[in-house]
LOMI-146794 format. One record per residue (C-alpha): y, z, x. Coordinates in Angstrom, 3 decimals. Layout:
residues N
Y,Z,X
...
end
This chain:
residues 300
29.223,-6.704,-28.242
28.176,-6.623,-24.465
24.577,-7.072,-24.714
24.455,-5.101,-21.124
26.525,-2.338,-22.091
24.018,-1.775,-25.263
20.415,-1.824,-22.838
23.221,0.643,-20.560
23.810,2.669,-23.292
20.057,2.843,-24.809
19.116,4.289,-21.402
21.804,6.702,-20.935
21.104,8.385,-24.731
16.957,7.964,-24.358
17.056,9.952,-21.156
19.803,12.635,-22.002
18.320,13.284,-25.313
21.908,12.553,-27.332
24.727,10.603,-28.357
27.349,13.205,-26.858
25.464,13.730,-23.281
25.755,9.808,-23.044
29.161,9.662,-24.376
30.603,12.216,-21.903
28.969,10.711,-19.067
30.367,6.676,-19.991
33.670,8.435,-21.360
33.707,7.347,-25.307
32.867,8.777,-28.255
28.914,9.264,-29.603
30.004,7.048,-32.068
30.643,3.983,-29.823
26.995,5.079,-28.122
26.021,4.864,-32.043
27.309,1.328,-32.658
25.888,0.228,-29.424
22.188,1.220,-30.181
22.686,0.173,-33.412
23.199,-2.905,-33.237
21.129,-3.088,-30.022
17.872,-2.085,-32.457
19.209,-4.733,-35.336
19.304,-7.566,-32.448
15.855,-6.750,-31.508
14.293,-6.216,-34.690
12.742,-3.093,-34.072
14.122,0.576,-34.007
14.024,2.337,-30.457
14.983,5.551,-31.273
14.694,8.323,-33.714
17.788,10.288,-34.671
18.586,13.516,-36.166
21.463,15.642,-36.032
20.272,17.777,-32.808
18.349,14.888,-30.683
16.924,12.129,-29.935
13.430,10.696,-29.582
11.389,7.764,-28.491
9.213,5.465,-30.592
6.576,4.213,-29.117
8.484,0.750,-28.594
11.668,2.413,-27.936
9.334,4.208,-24.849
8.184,0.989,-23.522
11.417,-0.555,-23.260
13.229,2.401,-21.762
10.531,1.400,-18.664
12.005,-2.304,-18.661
15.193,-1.657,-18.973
15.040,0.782,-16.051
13.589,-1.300,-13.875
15.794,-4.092,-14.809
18.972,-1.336,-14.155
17.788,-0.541,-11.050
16.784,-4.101,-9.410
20.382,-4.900,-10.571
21.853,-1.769,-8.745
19.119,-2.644,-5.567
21.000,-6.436,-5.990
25.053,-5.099,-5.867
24.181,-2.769,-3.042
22.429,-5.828,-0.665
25.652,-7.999,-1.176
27.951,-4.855,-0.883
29.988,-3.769,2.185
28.250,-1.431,4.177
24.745,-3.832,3.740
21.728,-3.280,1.940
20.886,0.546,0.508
17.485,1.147,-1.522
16.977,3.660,-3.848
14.314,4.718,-6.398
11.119,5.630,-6.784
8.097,4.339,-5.164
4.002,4.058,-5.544
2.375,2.645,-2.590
-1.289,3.079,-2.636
-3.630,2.401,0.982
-7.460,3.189,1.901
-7.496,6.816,3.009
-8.181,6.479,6.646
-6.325,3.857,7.456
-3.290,5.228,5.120
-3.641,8.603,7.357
-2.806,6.798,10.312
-1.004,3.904,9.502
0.953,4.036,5.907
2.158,7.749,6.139
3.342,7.535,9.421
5.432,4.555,8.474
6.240,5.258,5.058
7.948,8.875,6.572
10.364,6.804,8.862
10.973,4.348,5.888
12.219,7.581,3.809
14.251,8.962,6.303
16.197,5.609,6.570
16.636,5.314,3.021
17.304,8.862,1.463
17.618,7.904,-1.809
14.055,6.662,-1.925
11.363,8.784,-3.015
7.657,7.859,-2.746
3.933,8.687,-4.078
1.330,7.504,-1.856
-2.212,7.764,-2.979
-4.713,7.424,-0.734
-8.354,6.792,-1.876
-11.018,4.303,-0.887
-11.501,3.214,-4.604
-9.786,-0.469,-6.189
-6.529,1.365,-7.915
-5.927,-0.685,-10.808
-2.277,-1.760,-10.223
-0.855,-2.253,-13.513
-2.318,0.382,-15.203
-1.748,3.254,-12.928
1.899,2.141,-12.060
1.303,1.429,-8.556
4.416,-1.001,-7.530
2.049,-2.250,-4.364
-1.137,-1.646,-2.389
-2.362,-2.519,1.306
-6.022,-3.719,1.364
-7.860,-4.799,4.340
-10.278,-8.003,3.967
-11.084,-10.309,1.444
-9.018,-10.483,-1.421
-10.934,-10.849,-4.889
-8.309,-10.229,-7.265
-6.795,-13.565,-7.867
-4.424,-11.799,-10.194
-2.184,-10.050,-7.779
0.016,-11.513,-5.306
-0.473,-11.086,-1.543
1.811,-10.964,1.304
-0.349,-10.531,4.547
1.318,-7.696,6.852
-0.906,-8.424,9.649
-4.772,-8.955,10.666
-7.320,-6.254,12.044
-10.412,-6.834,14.521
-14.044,-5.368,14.168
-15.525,-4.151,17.562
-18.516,-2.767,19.022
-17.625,0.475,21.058
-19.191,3.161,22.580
-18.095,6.023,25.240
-18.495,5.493,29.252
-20.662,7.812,29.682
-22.867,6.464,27.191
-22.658,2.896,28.388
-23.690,4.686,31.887
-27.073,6.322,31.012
-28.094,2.942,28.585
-26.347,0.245,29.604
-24.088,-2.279,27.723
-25.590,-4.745,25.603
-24.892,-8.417,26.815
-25.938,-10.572,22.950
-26.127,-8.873,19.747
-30.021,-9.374,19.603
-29.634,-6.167,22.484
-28.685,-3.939,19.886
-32.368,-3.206,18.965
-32.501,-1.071,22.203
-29.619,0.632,21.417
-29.054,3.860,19.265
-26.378,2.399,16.911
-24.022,4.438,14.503
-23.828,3.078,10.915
-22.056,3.457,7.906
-24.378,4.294,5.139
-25.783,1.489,3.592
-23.373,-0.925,5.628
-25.048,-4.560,5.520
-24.786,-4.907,9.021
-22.949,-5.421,11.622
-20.620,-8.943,12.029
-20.846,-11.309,15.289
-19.605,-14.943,15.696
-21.609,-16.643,18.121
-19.145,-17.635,20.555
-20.671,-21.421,20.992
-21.260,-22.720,17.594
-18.659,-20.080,15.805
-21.682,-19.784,13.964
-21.468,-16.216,11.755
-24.414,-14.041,11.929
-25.123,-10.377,10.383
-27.642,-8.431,12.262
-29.225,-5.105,10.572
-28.764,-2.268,13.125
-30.370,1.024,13.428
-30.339,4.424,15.230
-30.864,7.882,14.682
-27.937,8.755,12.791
-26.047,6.702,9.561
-23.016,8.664,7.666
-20.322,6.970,4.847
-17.514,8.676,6.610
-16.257,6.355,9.489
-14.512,9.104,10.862
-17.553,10.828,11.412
-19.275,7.957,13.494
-15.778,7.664,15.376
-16.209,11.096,16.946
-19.981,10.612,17.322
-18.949,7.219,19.434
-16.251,9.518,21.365
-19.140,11.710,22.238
-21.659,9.550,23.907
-24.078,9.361,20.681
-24.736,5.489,20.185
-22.812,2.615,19.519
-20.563,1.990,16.587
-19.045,-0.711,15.111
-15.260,0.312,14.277
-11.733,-1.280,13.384
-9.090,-1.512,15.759
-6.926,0.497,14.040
-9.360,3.868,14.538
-10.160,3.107,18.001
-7.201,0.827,19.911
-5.543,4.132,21.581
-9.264,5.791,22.176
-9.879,2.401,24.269
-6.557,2.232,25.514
-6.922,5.701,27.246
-10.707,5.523,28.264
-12.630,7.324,25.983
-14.232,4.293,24.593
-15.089,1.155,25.829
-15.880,-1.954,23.394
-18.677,-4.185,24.569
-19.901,-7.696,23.348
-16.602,-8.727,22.817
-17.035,-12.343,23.098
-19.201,-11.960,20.120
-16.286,-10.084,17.830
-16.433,-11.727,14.353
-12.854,-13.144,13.081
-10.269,-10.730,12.195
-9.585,-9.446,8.829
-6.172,-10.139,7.115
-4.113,-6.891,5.701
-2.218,-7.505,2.689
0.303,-5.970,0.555
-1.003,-6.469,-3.095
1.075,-6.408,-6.074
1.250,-7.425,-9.675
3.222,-10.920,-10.523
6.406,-10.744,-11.082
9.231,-12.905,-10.120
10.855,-10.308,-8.241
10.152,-7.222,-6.126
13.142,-3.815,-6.165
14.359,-3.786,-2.657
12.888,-0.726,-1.967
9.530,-2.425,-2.623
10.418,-5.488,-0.429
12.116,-3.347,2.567
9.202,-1.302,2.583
6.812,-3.958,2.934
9.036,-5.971,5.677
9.021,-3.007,7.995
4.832,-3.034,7.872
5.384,-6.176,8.303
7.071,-5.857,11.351
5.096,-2.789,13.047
1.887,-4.818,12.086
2.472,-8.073,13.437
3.310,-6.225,16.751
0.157,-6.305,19.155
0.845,-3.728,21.243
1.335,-1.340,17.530
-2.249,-0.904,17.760
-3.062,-0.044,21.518
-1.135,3.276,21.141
-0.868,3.984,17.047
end
């Protein structure tokens, strides 16, 4: 018996809830769905389902399979639709998770124009500042910014992000610009919380230094320190990403930029596996793309 037309059959039943529901929909009889997931659960060893008269249920291995074999059906659907005529067509469902502010500005936008060129895509973003746990909360891939620690997961970098020092004209006008990081001490600086400090490469040695800043305001919401920069209150040290259009159009300036420390890869993250849905990989290929493009951050 075709092995494919069982796991085909197994899914069809487990997610109509009977034999006849899957049987109209392949055009046989419930009792050539019956054979199949018979002899489906005697090749495997294990029963998958629990049958009465009315309906069918899930065991609990029969529920973990059903998740496999879906995948597996749809990967092989994603795979006849890239070779078809008429090109490649995604479909599915989607997690995607991103840090919140960045997300905000940079996933959602994206992730919107990604939908509405594949319709038959749906997605759940999260976006939270916390490490998601991958595996267990089903994410199917996550953009993180910086150092990777999670040997784990597999990377794909999307693009790189700079660090800056910035601060409004006006500002710069009543205090001055700072010339070498060791001028910061005469500065009022913005920080975030209990940030380390603040990242320079000396630009003769390439020689990395951290220098401990302080002013007269600190907050954990970057955001926050963004609109404090915007409106002349200190310095702050900010991602491109938050500030490239506020510099691009004049309300900030960045300063000491000879000193900026080396830019910060952003990944895509995702478990192993040997192969990624299309929807997954399209997805990632058109951050990809809008990341890699320099001039995506002077007006995102």
């Amino acid at each position: 018996m075709d092995t494919f037309k069982q796991i085909e059959s197994f899914v069809s039943a487990a997610m109509r809830g009977s034999l006849s529901a899957a049987a109209r929909l392949e055009g046989v009889t419930p009792a050539i769905i019956g054979r199949r997931l018979d002899a489906l659960e005697e090749r495997l060893g294990v029963r998958l389902l629990t049958r009465t008269t009315r309906q069918l249920s899930l065991t609990f291995e029969g529920q973990a399979f059903l998740e496999d074999c879906q995948r597996i059906l749809n990967e092989l659907a994603n795979a006849e639709a890239s070779v078809s005529l008429g090109g490649v067509k995604a479909s599915g469902h989607l997690r995607l998770s991103a840090p919140a502010g960045f997300g905000r500005r940079h996933v959602a936008p994206l992730v919107s124009a990604f939908m509405a060129a594949n319709r038959e895509v749906s997605v759940d973003l999260d976006l939270s500042d916390r490490l998601v746990d991958l595996l267990n909360e089903g994410i199917d891939f996550a953009v993180r910014i910086g150092e990777l620690s999670d040997s784990s997961l597999v990377s794909v970098r999307l693009g790189e992000m700079r660090r800056m020092v910035v601060a409004a004209p006006a500002y710069l006008l009543a205090h001055g610009a700072p010339r070498v990081p060791a001028d910061l001490v005469q500065h009022n600086c913005l920080s975030l919380g209990q940030q380390r400090g603040w990242v320079f490469r000396d630009p003769h040695t390439d020689a990395l230094e951290t220098l401990k800043v302080s002013g007269d305001f600190s907050c954990n919401d970057g955001a926050v320190l963004h609109e404090w920069a915007i409106d002349g209150r200190g310095l702050a040290w900010r991602s491109l990403w938050e500030v490239g259009q506020d510099l691009q159009e004049g309300r900030l300036v960045s300063v000491l930029d000879a000193w900026q420390a080396p830019a910060m890869g952003i990944y895509a993250v995702f478990p192993q596996r040997r192969h990624l849905p299309l929807r997954v990989r399209l997805l990632i290929d058109l951050l990809k793309e809008e990341y890699s493009r320099p001039s995506y951050w002077e007006i995102a």
